[in-house]
C-alpha positions in Angstrom: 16.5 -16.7 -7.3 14.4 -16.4 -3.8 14.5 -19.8 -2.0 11.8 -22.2 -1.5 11.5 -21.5 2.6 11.3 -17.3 1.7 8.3 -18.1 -0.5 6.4 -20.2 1.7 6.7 -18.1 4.7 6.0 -14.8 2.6 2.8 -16.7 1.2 1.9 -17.5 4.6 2.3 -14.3 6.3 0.6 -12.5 3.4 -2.7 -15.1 3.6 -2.8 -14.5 7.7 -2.6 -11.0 7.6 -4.7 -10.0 4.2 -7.8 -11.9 5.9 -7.1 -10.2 9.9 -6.8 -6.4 8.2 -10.1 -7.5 6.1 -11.8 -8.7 9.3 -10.4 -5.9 11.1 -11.7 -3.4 8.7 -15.5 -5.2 9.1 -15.4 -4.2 12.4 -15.2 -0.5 11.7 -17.9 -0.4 8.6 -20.8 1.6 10.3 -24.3 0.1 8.5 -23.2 -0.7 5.4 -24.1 -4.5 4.6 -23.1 -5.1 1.5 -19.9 -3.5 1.8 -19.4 -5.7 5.2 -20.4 -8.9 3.3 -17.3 -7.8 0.4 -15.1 -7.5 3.2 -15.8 -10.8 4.4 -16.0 -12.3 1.5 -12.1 -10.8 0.3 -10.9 -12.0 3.9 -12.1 -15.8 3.2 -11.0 -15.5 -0.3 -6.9 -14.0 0.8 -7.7 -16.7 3.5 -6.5 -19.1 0.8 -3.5 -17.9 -0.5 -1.6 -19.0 3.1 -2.7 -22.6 1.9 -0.5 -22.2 -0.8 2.6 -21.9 1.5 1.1 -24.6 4.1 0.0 -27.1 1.7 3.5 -27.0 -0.1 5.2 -28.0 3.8 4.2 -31.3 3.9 5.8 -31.9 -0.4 8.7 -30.1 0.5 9.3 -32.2 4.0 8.1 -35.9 2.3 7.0 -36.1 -0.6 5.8 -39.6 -0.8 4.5 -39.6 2.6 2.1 -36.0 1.7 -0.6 -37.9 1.2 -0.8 -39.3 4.3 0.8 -36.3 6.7 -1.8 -33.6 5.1 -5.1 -35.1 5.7 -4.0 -36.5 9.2 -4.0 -32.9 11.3 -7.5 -32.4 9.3 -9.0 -35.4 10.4 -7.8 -35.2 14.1 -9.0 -31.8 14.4 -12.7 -33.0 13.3 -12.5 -35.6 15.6 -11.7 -33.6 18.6 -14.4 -30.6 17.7 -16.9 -33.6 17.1 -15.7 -35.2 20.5 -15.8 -31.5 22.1 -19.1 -30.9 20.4 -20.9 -33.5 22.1 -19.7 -31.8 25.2 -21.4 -29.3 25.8 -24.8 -28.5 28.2 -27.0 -28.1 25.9 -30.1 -30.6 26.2 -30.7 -29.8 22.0 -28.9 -29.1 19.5 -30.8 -26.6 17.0 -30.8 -24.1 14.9 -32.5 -21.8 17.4 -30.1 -21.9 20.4 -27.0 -20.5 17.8 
């Protein structure tokens, strides 16, 4: 039987480094668009699989306190690139200037 800690950081490693080869491997596809966009698209999608091992953390560590430690990193990261945002020297925000 593998342990709980093995599968996590398997799951993890495998959903970091699926997406990086896939975006890698974007870089080198010459004029071929809707290849590109597949490639992409599998990176976001193996993107996903490492929440399985992340996700899990916060159960494993407290598991009546999850519901409250998972959403709490997520909300202070929005905060800060809302706060960060606001920042920047840009008169407008549109469309256009991205």
């Amino acid at each position: 039987m593998v342990q709980t800690t093995v599968v996590c950081m398997r799951v993890v490693c495998e959903g970091f480094i699926g997406p990086g080869a896939c975006l890698v491997a974007t870089g080198y596809v010459e004029c071929s668009k809707p290849l590109a966009v597949a490639m992409i698209v599998v990176a976001v999608g193996l993107s996903g699989i490492s929440m399985a091992g992340w996700a899990v953390n916060h159960l494993d560590l407290a598991p009546p306190y999850a519901g409250i430690t998972l959403p709490t990193p997520e909300a202070h990261a929005r905060l800060l690139t809302i706060r960060y945002y606001k920042l920047l020297p840009v008169e407008d925000f549109s469309v256009r200037q991205f």
